[in-house]
Structure formats: structure tokens, C-alpha cells
N, C-alpha and C positions, 0 to 999 in steps of 0.2 A: 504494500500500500504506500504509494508517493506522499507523504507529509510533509507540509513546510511549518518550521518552527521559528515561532519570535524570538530575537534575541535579546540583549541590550545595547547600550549605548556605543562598541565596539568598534572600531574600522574597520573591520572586516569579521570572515566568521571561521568558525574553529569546529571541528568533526573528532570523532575515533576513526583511526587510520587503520592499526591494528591491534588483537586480542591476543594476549598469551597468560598461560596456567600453569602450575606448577604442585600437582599432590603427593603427600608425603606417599613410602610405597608401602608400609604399610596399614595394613586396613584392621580395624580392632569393634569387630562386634559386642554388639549388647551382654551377648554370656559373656565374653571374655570381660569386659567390664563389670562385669557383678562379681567377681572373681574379687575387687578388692574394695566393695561397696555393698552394704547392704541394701538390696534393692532385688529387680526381678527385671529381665527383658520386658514382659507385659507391662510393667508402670514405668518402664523409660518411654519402653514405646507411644504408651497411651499416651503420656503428658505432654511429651515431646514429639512425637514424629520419624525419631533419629532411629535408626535399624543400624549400623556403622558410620565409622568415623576414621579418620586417617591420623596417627599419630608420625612427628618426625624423628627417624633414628637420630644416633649422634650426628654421623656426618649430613645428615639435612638439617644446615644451620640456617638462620635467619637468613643469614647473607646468602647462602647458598641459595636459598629456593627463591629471593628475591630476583637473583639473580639469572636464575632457569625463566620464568614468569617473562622478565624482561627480555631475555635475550628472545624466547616465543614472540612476543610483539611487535619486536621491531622486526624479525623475519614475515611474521602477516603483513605488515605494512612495507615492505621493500626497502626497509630504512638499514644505514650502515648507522654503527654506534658512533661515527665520528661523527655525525649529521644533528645527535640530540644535545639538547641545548639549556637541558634541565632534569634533572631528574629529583622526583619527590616518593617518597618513602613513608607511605600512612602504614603508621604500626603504634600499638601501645606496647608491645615484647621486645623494643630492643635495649637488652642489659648492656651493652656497651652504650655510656652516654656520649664520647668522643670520640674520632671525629664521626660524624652523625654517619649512618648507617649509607644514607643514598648515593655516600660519595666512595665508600666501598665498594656498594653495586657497581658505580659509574666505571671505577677504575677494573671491575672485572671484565666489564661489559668491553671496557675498552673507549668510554665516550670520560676520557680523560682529562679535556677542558669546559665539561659540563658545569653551569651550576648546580646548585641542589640544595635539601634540607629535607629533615624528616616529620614531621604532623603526625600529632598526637590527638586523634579525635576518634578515639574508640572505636565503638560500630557504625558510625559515622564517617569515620577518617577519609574512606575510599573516597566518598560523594563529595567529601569538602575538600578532598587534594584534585578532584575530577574537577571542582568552578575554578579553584585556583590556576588550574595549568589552562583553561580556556581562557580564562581573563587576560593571562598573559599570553597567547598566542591573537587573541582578537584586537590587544591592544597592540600587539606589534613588538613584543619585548620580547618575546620566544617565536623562532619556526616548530620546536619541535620539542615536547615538552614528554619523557616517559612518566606514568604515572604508575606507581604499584602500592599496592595492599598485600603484606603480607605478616603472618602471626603466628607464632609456635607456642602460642595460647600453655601447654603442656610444661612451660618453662615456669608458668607463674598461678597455674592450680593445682593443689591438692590434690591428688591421688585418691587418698580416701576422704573425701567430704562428699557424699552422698546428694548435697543441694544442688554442685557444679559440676561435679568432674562428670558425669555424664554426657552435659552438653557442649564442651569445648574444646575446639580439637587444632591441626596445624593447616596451614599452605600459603599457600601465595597466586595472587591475578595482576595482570598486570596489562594498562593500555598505552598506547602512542596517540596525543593529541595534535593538532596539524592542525592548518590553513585549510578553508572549503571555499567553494564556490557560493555554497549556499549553508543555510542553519545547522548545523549538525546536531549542535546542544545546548537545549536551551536554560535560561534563567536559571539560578538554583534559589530553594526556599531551605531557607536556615533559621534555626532556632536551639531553644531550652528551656527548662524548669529550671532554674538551679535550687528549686525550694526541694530538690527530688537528686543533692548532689550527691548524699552518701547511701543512695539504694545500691550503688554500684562499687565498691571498693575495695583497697588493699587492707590486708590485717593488722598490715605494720608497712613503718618506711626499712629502707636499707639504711639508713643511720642508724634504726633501731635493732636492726640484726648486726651489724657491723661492733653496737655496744654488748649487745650479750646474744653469740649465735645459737646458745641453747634455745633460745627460746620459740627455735625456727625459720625458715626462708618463710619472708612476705609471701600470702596468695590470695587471689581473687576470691572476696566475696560477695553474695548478690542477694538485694530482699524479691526474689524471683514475683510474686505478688504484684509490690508496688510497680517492676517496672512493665509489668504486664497491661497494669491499667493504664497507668501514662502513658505507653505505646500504643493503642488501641484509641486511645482520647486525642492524645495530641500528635499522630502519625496521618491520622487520617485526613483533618482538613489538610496538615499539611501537603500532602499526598494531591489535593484535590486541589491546592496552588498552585502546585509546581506546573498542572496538565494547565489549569487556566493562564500563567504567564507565558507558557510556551507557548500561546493561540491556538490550541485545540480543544477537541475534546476528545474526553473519554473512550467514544465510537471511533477516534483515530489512532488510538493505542495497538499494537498486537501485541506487545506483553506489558507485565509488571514483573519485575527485579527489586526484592526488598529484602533487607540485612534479612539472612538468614538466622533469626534469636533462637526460631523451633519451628517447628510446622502448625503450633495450636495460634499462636502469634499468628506468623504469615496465611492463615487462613482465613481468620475474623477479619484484620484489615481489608484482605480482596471482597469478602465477603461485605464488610460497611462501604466500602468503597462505591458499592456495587456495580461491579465491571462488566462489561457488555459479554454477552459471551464465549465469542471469537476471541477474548483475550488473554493469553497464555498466561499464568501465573508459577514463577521457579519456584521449585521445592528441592534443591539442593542439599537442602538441610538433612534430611531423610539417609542422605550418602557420606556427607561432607563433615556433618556438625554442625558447630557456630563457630565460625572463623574469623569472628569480630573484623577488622577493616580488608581481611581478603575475601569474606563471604559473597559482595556482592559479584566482582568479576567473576570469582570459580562458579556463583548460579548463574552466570552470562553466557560464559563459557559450555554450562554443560543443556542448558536452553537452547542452545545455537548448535550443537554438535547432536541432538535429540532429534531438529528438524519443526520444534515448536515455533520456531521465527524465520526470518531469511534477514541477507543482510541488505540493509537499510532500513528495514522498519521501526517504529515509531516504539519506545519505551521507554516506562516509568520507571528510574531507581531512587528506592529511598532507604536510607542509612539510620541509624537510630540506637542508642545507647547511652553508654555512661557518662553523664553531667548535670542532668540528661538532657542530650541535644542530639537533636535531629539536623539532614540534608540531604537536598534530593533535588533531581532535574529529567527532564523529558529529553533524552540522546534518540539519533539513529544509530541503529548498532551497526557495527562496524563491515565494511566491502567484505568480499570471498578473499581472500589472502593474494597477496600479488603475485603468487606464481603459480597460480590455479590454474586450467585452462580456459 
């Protein structure tokens, strides 16, 4: 379906050029995870959705899989690593605070005098590093900006806490923003609660483990409740912005792409949304986990490889997590890869 999308104030307009993924290899079922949780496959599955999940071995480091993710995208898109001109790195899991993590990738990648920076925006991250590299390519400050999402989630949850470890698992997506002819991605709608800052948190800082490491490595925890509600409340108008700023509507969508939290989540939103029929909604989550700022690409990815979309059409991603802040924007997803036939 040909969509054209409003953008903003921009000099020109900015697209996704190319998609690339990166999943841990291996794969860790529901039994195997009750193995060190009290729980049962049937109430993972029911609450959540999730049937397996990919954790990462040692050698799949942050950097590494960022890195895999990225170098996939810029071969979808034709691009040589000496060509990008920015690379941005949404992760909340990178333990190395210095030098930021994107400028690792870069130097694997091989795109050496790239700028870069890493973004720290949860399960949002993706969608807010996705406006930032459009802004800078529509304003003229970038040709060619990589963008990735990726999270080894496994690095910063408990094992046995029964509330989390179920749902959070590793990987990495990553795209190439570029120069269009026409709209490729529109507007993004961003926000928060912050009255809803600590549904989402760590147990401890690392200065508090650094003072006494008895008392454990920090890890993720979550009032899973409250951020259920506030997701379903404040996900949905927003949701219902992003498709009105971009100049359409609804009936021009073929999918929705939204942070993959669970499948009970991403089903009520499509479900209040309520989206026209024809319109494919990712459940990723089911396979993947919750892979906080790489969820949305690896559900793009596997949306698009399923044969639920084609590329160009018209879709909704929206991000959403801990601060709690949401973002999101109406893209066309990305051409057939440039060396397709």
C-alpha cells in the first residue's frame, strides 16, 4: 500500500534504508527456565505469551551482537561502513560506561570517523534513537546515520527472581537511516509519567556493590502491575498521535510494531487501538522475550521475514518503558535489500 507520510519542519526527508538482527544462538524454553524459578511453563505462558527466549553465551557480548545487527544493515542497505556518519547505540546493559559503547561498534564495523553516542531510554530507547538519527539526516547534519538497539538484559537480572527472569532475554536490531525522496518516517510522539519513575528499577547502584559486594550484583526490578496499567493508559492515545501526525490513518497502516513487554500487553493495546483488520500486529515476544531497546527491530525483522508486510508499507512503532516514557513514529519499512534480484 503507497503511503505518504507528514513530516516536520526538515529540509528534506529521511527513510530506513536497511534492517539487520542479531539473536543470541541459544534458545532457553519455558521448562528449562523453571529449572531455576518457581513457576510452571503454563503460568509463564499464560501471563506472558513467551514459549522461549534466547539467552547470550559468553562470547555474545554487547558489542559483539551490536555489532553483527549493524554490520546486517548496512549490507541490506548497500552501504560500506566508511559511508556512516553516526552511529547511536540504545541500550540500558552497557557495563562499560567508557568510551561509550557505539564507538566500539563503529571501530568494528570499520566506520572509524563516525560520530556517535549511546541512549539510554529503556524500552523506548530504539524509537527515541530512531527520531534522533532522522532529525539529523532531514536537517542535513548526517547522510547516514546507523541506529541499533541492543540488550543482554541476562547481564542485569536475577536468575532466580521469579517476577523477571522469565521475561527478559538478549539480542540486538539494528537500522540505516538515509536521505528519501519522499516521507519515510514520520513525526515521533514522546513522552512520560515520571510520577511512575520507580515501577521500573535497579536494586542497588554499583557504588553500592563496589562498597560491600556481598550484598550482590544490582538487578532489574519491576512493579509488573503498575506498568501494565500505565502502558495500556498512556501507550494508546499515544499510539493514536503518532498515526495522526504522520497524516494518516489507521486504514493506512499494514502493521503495528510495539516494544515487545509480553504478548498480554501487546494484545490489549492493538486490541484498544482498534486496528483495522488487515493490520498485522508483531508478537515477537512469544520467541524472543523482552529485549527492552532491541525488541522493536528483532519484531520488524521477524514480521518482515514471516511475509506479514512487504517493504514499504506503512507502520506503527511504539516503545515504552522505564521512567516511564514512551516513543513512537509511523516509518515505511525498509526496500528488499540491495542485492536482491
Amino acid at each position: 500500500m503507497a503511503v505518504t507520510l507528514r513530516t516536520g519542519t526538515g529540509a528534506r526527508s529521511s527513510r530506513i534504508m536497511g534492517l539487520g538482527t542479531y539473536r543470541p544462538h541459544r534458545e532457553v524454553s519455558n521448562t528449562e527456565l523453571c529449572e531455576a524459578i518457581d513457576s510452571t511453563e503454563e503460568w509463564i505462558e499464560t501471563r506472558s505469551g513467551i514459549i522461549h527466549r534466547r539467552f547470550a553465551g559468553p562470547a555474545e557480548t554487547l558489542r559483539a551482537m551490536a555489532t553483527s545487527a549493524g554490520r546486517a544493515a548496512l549490507a541490506h542497505a548497500g552501504l560500506a561502513a566508511e559511508q556512516v556518519d553516526c552511529v547511536v547505540l540504545a541500550t540500558l546493559t552497557n557495563l562499560v560506561q567508557t568510551p561509550p559503547g557505539a564507538f566500539a561498534v563503529a571501530r568494528d564495523l570499520g566506520a572509524v570517523h563516525a560520530a556517535g553516542f549511546d541512549l539510554s531510554g529503556a524500552c523506548a530507547g530504539f524509537c527515541q534513537a530512531l527520531a534522533v538519527a532522522s532529525d539529523a539526516v532531514c536537517l542535513g547534519n548526517a547522510e547516514y546515520v546507523l541506529v541499533i538497539g541492543a540488550e543482554r538484559m541476562t547481564d542485569v537480572v536475577d536468575p532466580s527472581d521469579r517476577t523477571v527472569a522469565f521475561m527478559f532475554a538478549d539480542g540486538a536490531g539494528a537500522v540505516v537511516v538515509g536521505p528519501s525522496e519522499r516521507p519515510g518516517i514520520g513525526p515521533v510522539v514522546r513522552g512520560s509519567d515520571t510520577s511512575g519513575w520507580a515501577a521500573v528499577w535497579m536494586s542497588s547502584s554499583w557504588t553500592d556493590f563496589a562498597d560491600d559486594p556481598a550484598a550482590g550484583r544490582p538487578s532489574l526490578q519491576m512493579d509488573g502491575r503498575k506498568v501494565f496499567r500505565w502502558a495500556v493508559d498512556s501507550v494508546v492515545p499515544a499510539a493514536r498521535c503518532a498515526v495522526e501526525r504522520a497524516g494518516i490513518g489507521l486504514a493506512e497502516l499494514s502493521a503495528f510494531i510495539p516494544h515487545q513487554a509480553n504478548l498480554r500487553i501487546v494484545d490489549l493495546i492493538a486490541d484498544r487501538l482498534e486496528l483495522p483488520s488487515q493490520v498485522a500486529v508483531a508478537r515477537d515476544a512469544a520467541h524472543s522475550g523482552n529485549t527492552s531497546a532491541a525488541s522493536v527491530p528483532l519484531a520488524m525483522d521477524r514480521l518482515m521475514r514471516d511475509g506479514g508486510v512487504a517493504p514499504g508499507d506503512a507502520a506503527l512503532l511504539m516503545g515504552f518503558g522505564a521512567g516511564l516514557n514512551y516513543a513512537g513514529q509511523v516509518v515505511l519499512l525498509p526496500p528488499a535489500p540491495a542485492d536482491a534480484d
